[in-house]
ZADO-211048 format. One record per residue (C-alpha): residue in one letter; x, y, z. Coordinates in steps of 0.25 Angstrom, whole numbers, padded with zeros to 4 digits, always signed. Layout:
# ZADO-211048
AXYZ/...
# end
This chain:
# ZADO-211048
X+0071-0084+0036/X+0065-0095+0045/X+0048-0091+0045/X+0044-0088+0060/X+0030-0089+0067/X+0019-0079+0062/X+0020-0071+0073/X+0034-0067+0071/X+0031-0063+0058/X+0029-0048+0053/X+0026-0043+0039/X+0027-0029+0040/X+0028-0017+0029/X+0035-0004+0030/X+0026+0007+0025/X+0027+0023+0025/X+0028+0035+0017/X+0039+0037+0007/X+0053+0041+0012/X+0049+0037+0027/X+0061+0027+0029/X+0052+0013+0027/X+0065+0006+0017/X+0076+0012+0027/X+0068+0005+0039/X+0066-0009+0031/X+0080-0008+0029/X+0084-0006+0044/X+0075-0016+0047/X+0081-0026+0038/X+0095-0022+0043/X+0091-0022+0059/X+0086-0036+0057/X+0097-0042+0048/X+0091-0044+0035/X+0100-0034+0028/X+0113-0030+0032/X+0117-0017+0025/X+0105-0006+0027/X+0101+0001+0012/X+0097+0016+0011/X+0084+0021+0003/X+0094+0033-0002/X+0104+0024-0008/X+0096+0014-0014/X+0101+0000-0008/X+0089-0002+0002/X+0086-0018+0002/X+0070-0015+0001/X+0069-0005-0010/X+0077-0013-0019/X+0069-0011-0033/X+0078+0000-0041/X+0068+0010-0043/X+0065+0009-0028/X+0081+0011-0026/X+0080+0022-0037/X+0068+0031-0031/X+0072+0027-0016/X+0058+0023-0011/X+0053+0009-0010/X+0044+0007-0022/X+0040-0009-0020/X+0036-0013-0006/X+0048-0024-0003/X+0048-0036+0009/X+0059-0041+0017/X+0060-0048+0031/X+0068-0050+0042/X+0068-0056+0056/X+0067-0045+0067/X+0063-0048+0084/X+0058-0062+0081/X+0051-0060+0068/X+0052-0062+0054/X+0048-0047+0047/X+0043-0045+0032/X+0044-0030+0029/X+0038-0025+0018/X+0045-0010+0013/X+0032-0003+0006/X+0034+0010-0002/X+0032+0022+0005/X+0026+0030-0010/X+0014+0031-0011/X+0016+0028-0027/X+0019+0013-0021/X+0008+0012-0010/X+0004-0001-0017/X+0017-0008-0013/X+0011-0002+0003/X-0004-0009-0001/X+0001-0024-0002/X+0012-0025+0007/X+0003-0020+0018/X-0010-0030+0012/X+0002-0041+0017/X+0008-0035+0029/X+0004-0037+0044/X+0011-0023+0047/X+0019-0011+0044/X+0028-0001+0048/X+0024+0013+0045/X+0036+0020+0045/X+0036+0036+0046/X+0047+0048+0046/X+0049+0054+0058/X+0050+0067+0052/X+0037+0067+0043/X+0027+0058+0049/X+0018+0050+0041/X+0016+0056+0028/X+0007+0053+0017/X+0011+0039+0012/X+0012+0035+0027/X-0001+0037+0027/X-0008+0029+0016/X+0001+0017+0019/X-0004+0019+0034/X-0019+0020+0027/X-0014+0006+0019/X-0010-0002+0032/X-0023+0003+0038/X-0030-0004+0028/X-0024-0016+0028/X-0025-0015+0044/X-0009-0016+0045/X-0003-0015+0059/X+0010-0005+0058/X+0020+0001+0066/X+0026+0014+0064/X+0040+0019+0063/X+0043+0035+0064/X+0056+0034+0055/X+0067+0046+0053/X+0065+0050+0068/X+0080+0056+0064/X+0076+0063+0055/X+0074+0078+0057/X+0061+0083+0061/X+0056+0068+0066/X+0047+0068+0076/X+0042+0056+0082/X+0028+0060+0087/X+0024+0068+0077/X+0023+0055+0069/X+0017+0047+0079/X+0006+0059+0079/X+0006+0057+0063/X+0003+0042+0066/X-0009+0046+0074/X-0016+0056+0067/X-0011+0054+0051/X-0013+0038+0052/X-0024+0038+0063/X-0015+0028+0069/X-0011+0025+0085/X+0002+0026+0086/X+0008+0019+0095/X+0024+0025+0099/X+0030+0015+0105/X+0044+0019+0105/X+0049+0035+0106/X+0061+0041+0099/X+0074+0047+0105/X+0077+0059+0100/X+0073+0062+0086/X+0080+0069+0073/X+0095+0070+0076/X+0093+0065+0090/X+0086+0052+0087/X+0093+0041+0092/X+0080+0030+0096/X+0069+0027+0102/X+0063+0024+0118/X+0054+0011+0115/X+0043+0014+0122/X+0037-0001+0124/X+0051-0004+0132/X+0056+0011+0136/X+0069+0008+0131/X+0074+0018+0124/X+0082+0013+0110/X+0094+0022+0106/X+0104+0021+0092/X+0118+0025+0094/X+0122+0033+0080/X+0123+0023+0068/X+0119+0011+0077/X+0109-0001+0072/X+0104-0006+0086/X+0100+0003+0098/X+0105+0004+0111/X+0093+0000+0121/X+0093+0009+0133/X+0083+0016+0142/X+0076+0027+0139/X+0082+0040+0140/X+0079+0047+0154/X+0074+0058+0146/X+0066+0052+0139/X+0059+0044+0149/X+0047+0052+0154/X+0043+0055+0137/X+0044+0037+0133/X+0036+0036+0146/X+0024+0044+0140/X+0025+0037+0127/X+0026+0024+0133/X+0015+0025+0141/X+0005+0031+0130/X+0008+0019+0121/X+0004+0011+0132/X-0009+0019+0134/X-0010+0016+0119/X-0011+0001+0120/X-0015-0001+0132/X-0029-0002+0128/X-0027-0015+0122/X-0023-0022+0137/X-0031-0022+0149/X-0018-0024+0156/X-0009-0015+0151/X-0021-0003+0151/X-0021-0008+0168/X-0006-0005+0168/X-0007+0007+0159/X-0019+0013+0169/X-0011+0009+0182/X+0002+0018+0176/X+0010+0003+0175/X+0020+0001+0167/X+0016-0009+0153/X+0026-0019+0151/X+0034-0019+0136/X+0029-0031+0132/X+0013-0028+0135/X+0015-0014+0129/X+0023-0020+0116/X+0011-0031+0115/X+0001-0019+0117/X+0008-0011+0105/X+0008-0024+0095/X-0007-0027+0100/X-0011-0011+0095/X-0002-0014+0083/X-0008-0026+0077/X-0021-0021+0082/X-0018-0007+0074/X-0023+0000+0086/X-0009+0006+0086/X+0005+0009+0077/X+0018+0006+0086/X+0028+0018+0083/X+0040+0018+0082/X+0053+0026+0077/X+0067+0027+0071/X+0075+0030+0061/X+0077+0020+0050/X+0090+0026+0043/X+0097+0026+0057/X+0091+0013+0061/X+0085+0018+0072/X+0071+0012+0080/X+0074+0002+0068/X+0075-0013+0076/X+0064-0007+0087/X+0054-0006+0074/X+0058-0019+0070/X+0055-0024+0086/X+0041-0018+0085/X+0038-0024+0070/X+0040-0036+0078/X+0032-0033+0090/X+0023-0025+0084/X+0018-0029+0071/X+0008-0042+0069/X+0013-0054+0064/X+0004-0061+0051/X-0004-0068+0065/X-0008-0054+0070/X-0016-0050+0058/X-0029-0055+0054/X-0032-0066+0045/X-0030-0063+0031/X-0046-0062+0024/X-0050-0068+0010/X-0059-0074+0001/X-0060-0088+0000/X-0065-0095-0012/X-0079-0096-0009/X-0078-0079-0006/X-0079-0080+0010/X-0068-0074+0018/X-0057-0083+0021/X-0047-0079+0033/X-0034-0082+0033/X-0025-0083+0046/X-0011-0081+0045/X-0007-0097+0046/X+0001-0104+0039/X-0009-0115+0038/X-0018-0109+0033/X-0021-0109+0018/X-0012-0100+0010/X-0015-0087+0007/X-0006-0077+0003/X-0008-0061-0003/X+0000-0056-0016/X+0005-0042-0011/X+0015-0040-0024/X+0020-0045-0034/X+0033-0040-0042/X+0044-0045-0052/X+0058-0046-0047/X+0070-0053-0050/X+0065-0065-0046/X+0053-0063-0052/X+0040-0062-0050/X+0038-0060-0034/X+0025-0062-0027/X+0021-0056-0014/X+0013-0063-0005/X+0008-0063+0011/X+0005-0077+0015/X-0008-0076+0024/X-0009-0089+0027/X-0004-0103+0023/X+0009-0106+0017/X+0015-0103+0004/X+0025-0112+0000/X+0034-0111-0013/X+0029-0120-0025/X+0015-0121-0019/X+0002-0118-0027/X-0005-0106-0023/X-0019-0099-0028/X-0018-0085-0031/X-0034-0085-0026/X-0035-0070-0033/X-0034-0075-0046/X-0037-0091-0046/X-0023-0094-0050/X-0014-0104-0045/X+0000-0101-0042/X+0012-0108-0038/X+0022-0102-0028/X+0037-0102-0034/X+0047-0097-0023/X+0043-0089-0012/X+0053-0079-0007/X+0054-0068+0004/X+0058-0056+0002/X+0069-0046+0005/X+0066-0033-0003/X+0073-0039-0017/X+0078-0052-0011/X+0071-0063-0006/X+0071-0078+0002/X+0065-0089-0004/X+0056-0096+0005/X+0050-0110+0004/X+0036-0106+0011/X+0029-0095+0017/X+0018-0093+0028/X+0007-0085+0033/X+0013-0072+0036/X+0024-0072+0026/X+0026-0062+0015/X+0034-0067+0004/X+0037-0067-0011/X+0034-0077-0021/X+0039-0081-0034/X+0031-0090-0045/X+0017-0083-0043/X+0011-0078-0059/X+0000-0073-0059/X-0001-0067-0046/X-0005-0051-0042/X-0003-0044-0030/X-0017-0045-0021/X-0018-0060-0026/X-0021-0069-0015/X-0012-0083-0015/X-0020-0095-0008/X-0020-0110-0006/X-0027-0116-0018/X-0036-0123-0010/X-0040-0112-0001/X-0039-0100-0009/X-0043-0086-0002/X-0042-0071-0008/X-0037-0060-0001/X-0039-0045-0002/X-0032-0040-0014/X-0023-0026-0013/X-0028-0013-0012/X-0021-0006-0025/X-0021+0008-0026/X-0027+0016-0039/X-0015+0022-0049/X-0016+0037-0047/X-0006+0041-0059/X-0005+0034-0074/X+0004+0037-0085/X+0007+0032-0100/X+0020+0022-0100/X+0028+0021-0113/X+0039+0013-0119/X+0046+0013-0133/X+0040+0003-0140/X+0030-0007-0141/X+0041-0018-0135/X+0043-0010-0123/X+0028-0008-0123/X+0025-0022-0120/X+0037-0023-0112/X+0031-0014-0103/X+0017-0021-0105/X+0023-0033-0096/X+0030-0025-0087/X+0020-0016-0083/X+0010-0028-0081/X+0021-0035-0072/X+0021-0021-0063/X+0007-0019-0063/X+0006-0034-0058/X+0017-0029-0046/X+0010-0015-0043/X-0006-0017-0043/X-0005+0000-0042/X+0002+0000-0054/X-0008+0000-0065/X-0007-0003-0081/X-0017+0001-0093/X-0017+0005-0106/X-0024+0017-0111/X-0034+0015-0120/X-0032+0027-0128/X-0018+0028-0131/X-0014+0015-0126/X-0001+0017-0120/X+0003+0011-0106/X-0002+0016-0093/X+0003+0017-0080/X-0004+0018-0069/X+0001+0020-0053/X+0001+0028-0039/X+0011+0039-0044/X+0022+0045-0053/X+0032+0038-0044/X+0025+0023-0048/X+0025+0025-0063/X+0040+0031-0062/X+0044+0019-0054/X+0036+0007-0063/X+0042+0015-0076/X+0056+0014-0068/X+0051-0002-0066/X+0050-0005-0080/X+0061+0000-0084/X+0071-0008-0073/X+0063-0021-0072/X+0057-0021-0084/X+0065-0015-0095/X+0056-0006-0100/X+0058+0008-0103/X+0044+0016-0103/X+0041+0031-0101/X+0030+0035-0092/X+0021+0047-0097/X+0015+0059-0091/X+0008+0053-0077/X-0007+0056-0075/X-0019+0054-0065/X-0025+0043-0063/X-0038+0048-0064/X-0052+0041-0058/X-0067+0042-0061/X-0077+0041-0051/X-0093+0038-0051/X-0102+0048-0045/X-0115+0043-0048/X-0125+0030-0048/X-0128+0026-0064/X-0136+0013-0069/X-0132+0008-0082/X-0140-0004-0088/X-0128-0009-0099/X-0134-0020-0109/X-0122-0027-0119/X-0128-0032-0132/X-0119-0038-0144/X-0123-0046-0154/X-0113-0049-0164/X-0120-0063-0171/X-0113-0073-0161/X-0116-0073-0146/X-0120-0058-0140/X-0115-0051-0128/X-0126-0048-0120/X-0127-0040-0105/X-0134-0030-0097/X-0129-0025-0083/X-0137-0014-0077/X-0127-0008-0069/X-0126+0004-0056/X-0114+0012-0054/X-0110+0019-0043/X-0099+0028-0037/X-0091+0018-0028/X-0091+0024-0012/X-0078+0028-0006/X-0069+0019-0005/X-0073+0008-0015/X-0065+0008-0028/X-0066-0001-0042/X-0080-0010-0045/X-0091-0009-0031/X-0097-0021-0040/X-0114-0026-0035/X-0122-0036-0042/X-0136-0035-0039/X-0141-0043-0050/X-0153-0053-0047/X-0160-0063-0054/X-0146-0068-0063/X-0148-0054-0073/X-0133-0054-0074/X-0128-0069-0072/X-0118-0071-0061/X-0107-0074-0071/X-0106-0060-0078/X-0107-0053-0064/X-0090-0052-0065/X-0090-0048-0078/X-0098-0036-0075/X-0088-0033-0064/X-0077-0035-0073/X-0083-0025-0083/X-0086-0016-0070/X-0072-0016-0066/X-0065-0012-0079/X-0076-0002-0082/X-0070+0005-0069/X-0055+0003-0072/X-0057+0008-0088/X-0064+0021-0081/X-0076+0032-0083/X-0079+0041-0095/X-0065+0049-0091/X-0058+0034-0094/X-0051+0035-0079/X-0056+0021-0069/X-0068+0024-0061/X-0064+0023-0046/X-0075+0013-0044/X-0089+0011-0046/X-0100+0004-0038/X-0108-0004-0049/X-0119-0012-0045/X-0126-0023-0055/X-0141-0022-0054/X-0147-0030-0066/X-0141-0035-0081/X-0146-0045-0090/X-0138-0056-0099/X-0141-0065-0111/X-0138-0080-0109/X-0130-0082-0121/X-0124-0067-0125/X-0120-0063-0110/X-0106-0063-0105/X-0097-0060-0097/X-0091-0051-0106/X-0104-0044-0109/X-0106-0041-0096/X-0091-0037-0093/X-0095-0026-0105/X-0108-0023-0101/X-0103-0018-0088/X-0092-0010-0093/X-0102-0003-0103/X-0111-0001-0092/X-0100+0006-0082/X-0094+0016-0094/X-0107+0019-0096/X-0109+0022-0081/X-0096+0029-0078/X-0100+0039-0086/X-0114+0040-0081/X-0109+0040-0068/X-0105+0056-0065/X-0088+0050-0067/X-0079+0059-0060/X-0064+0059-0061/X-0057+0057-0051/X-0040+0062-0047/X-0032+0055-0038/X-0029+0065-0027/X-0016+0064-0017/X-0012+0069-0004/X-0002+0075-0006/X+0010+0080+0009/X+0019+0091+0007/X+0027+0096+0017/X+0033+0111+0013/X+0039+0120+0020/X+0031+0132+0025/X+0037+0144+0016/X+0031+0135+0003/X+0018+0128+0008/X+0009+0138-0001/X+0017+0135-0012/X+0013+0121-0011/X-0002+0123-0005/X-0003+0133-0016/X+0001+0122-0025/X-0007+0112-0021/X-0020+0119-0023/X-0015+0122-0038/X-0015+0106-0039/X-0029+0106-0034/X-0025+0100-0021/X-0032+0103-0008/X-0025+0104+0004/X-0027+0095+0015/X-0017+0099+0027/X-0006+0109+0028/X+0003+0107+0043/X+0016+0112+0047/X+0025+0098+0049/X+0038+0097+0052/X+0045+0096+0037/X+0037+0110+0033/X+0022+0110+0029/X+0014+0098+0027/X+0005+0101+0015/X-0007+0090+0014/X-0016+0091+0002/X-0024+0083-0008/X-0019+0084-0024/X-0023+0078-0036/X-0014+0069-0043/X-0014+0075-0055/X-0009+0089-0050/X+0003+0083-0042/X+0012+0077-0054/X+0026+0083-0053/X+0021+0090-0040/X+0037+0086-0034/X+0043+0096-0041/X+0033+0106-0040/X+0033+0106-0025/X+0048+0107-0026/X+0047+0119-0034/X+0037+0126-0026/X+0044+0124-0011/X+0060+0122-0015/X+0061+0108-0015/X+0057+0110+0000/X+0044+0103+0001/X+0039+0087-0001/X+0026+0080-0004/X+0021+0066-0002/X+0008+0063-0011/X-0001+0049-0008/X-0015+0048-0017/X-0027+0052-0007/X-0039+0051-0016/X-0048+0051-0029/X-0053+0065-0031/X-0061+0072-0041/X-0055+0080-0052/X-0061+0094-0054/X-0072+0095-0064/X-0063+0103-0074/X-0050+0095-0073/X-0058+0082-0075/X-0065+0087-0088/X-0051+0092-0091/X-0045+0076-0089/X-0057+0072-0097/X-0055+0081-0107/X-0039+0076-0109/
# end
């Protein structure tokens, strides 16, 4: 595939909750633009993106997977992400290296709970995205209701620029709004037949024309002059209008179809094209240099290098390495500084990809997203550089495991077996955590939900060859700090050869909403702690908060400022002051009012009307609270607020109580406090 100019260059992920259609739409969009030629199906397992065997197994996407084709004069990447929230990390890096998205939703249940946290996700990274209402033939679509969820669930603008025809059984295309053509797909045809827009339907694409129009036209004098005089806005300044609010996220194009019938497919291909921002449209990637100043980064292939690791994973070619390329050229063979770490690396083949397939490249540019082979030592968040200009970007965002659970194998064989393997897919998962308890000293697992241990036990097995039962699932509880404490810690040992001597005088405080981890300050003056043992004591800081509070669960940060110390010229170390500090924050957690803390989930079920006090009544058995309870158009959506702990094995419950008539989605919301009786309870076990 011959690289074209920036410009026509998008790199785009599809993103939405579980079950919206987002693997069926990559593969229409894959097969519409000629890169595959037969099209797979989620339900039978031979889709080209979900192409890992748990993924075709458990028919959902599991591991984001990238492909590219050419479509209306550019070259696409598309990224297909997960739609579980047990996977939200695969949503986290694909949209850190993205320029844009496509949020897809179901025409029949609008945006739901996973839609929103990946909406949240893309807000944070200031992704542009476009919208695509999918299922519009399914029964009970309704076009505008999802436009108003777009409005007043994501707090978004949407901007509708094309209409459908018909809806459920009468669907058959869509009046685009920006040309007032209308788009129309005979029964079990690919392309549409391009024709006006039905005379019925005039007077209703009129109206929706010109509000999109009063939408944008803020942004040009011009237009706004035609708009006030009752002129009409010509396609191309209205199209140019709509990409300008894209990019400039002052709006979200909508558009619709439906994905299975390939329906408003190519049109949504068009507008990824028109709408979304090339790597020129976003802003200059930001680090820091070597000397600690911010270092910008333009998307030039002149540029120094500088390149993100989004993932890494091992395949059948090995060990794969996912990077965007910022800036500068990456060429196979070439030296590289993973600027993270310190280390030098050399760059093997470099490859793009196609789900499980790949291209081997010679070279790649600013803008690309590719894979490469030959890289060690290498993590997902590191930041690759030119040796000679090395820069470090922002890191990923990694999510904290909400459930753990004791992994076992046969013997002690399997046992390190499984050692090696679980390293490697902790090393591919940042959300997937591993420990050993310090008690017992089995194997723990660590992740987002019961679906992410299933499916990494299901891993080892297939991959690695490892046979392991997983136990009992539990909470992954968190303390919390509720008051200021002051601890002075002095070390002292003296065993006849050289001494360990430090003192660090210590204030710990709640972190504010929002922070996590170490808030680390040094106030020291006049050298009482030398400069030297200033990381040690954030080292001893840092694992202090990962082994936890007097309960033994990590703290969810803590606010510690140094204020004064002392040191002894021959017996300090930095090892005495990595001790020192983690003495003095035990002995502070425990000072420090500890609560515990329970993840808490929100929790969407829709029931029909006759149960809904079975399952409101239910609910409040599982000390949730409930947040919203509206008539929708699938039966009554239930909103509420659960702890984690009382929602294990909740999918058959919920069957039993409604008759198999009734579904939940569940996303984790926050941290809350456990009851005063059930934490003495978990303290007591």
């Amino acid at each position: 595939m011959t690289r074209r100019s920036l410009q026509h260059i998008r790199n785009i992920g599809i993103m939405a909750h579980v079950d919206a259609g987002k693997t069926t739409l990559t593969e229409r969009i894959l097969f519409n633009a000629g890169r595959i030629h037969k099209i797979g199906d989620v339900h039978t397992g031979n889709t080209e993106m979900d192409s890992r065997a748990a993924e075709k197994a458990h028919g959902i996407t599991i591991s984001a997977a990238a492909t590219s084709c050419d479509c209306a004069g550019c070259e696409i990447t598309i990224v297909d992400t997960p739609g579980h929230v047990d996977f939200t990390i695969e949503v986290e890096r694909s949209l850190r290296v993205l320029d844009g998205a496509v949020a897809v939703f179901s025409a029949v249940s609008g945006v739901e709970p996973q839609s929103e946290t990946v909406w949240h996700q893309a807000n944070r990274h200031g992704t542009p995205r476009i919208c695509f209402i999918n299922k519009m033939d399914s029964l009970g679509a309704d076009f505008a209701r999802c436009v108003d969820d777009i409005r007043t669930r994501l707090g978004a603008e949407p901007l509708a620029v094309q209409v459908p025809i018909g809806a459920e059984d009468s669907y058959r295309g869509v009046i685009d709004l920006i040309a007032m053509r209308a788009l129309v797909w005979p029964s079990e045809a690919h392309e549409p037949v391009d024709g006006p827009v039905p005379a019925e339907l005039v007077d209703a694409a009129q109206a929706a024309r010109l509000a999109l129009i009063e939408q944008v036209a803020a942004q040009d004098d011009a237009i706004l002059a035609l708009y006030l005089d009752g002129q009409d806005v010509p396609a191309a300044r209205l199209r140019a209008l709509v990409r300008q609010a894209c990019i400039g996220q002052l709006g979200v194009p909508v558009l619709c179809g439906s994905a299975y019938h390939n329906i408003g497919v190519q049109p949504l291909m068009d507008a990824v094209a028109a709408y979304c921002p090339s790597p020129l449209d976003r802003p200059a990637v930001q680090g820091l240099g070597a000397d600690g100043t911010q270092v910008d980064r333009p998307a030039d292939d002149a540029a120094p290098l500088t390149a993100l690791v989004a993932k890494t994973r091992v395949t059948r070619f090995g060990t794969l390495t996912t990077v965007r390329v910022y800036s500068g050229r990456l060429e196979k063979g070439m030296a590289v500084l993973n600027a993270t770490t310190g280390t030098r690396e050399r760059v093997g083949r470099i490859l793009r990809m196609h789900a499980d397939d790949h291209i081997d490249l010679t070279q790649a540019g600013a803008g690309d997203v590719v894979a490469i082979m030959g890289l060690k030592s290498v993590r997902a968040g590191d930041t690759l550089s030119d040796p000679a200009a090395p820069v470090v970007l922002d890191g990923l965002v990694c999510p904290d495991p909400v459930i753990e659970a004791v992994v076992e194998v046969a013997d002690a064989a399997a046992q390190e077996k499984m050692g090696r393997a679980l390293a490697d897919m902790a090393r591919e998962d940042p959300s997937l955590r591993v420990s050993t308890d310090a008690e017992t000293g089995q194997t723990l697992l660590a992740g987002m939900g019961e679906l992410h241990l299933q499916i990494c036990l299901e891993e080892l097995a297939e991959t690695h060859g490892v046979t392991a039962r997983l136990g009992q699932p539990r909470v992954a509880y968190r303390e919390a700090l509720t008051r200021r404490v002051e601890v002075d810690r002095t070390l002292r040992k003296q065993t006849g050869g050289p001494g360990q001597y430090a003192r660090v005088k210590l204030v710990f405080e709640p972190v504010d909403e929002g922070e996590s981890g170490l808030v680390f300050e040094n106030r020291i003056a006049g050298g009482a702690v030398p400069a030297e043992f200033i990381p040690a004591v954030i080292a001893g800081l840092t694992a202090a908060i990962g082994t936890g509070g007097p309960h033994g669960w990590p703290l969810t940060g803590a606010r510690v400022t140094l204020i004064d110390g002392a040191f002894h010229p021959n017996d300090s170390s930095a090892t005495a002051f990595e001790r020192a500090a983690r003495e003095a924050a035990a002995e502070a957690f425990a000072q420090a009012g500890p609560i515990l803390l329970e993840p808490v989930m929100r929790v969407e079920i829709t029931v029909p009307a006759d149960h809904l006090g079975a399952v409101i009544g239910d609910l409040g058995s599982r000390r949730g609270t409930i947040a919203a309870s509206d008539p929708g158009p699938a039966g009554h959506l239930v909103t509420a607020h659960v702890p984690l702990a009382r929602m294990f094995g909740y999918v058959g419950d919920l069957r039993s109580l409604t008759r198999g008539r009734a579904s939940f989605a569940m996303v984790f919301d926050h941290y809350g406090q456990v009851p005063k009786a059930e934490a003495e309870a978990l303290a007591a076990g």
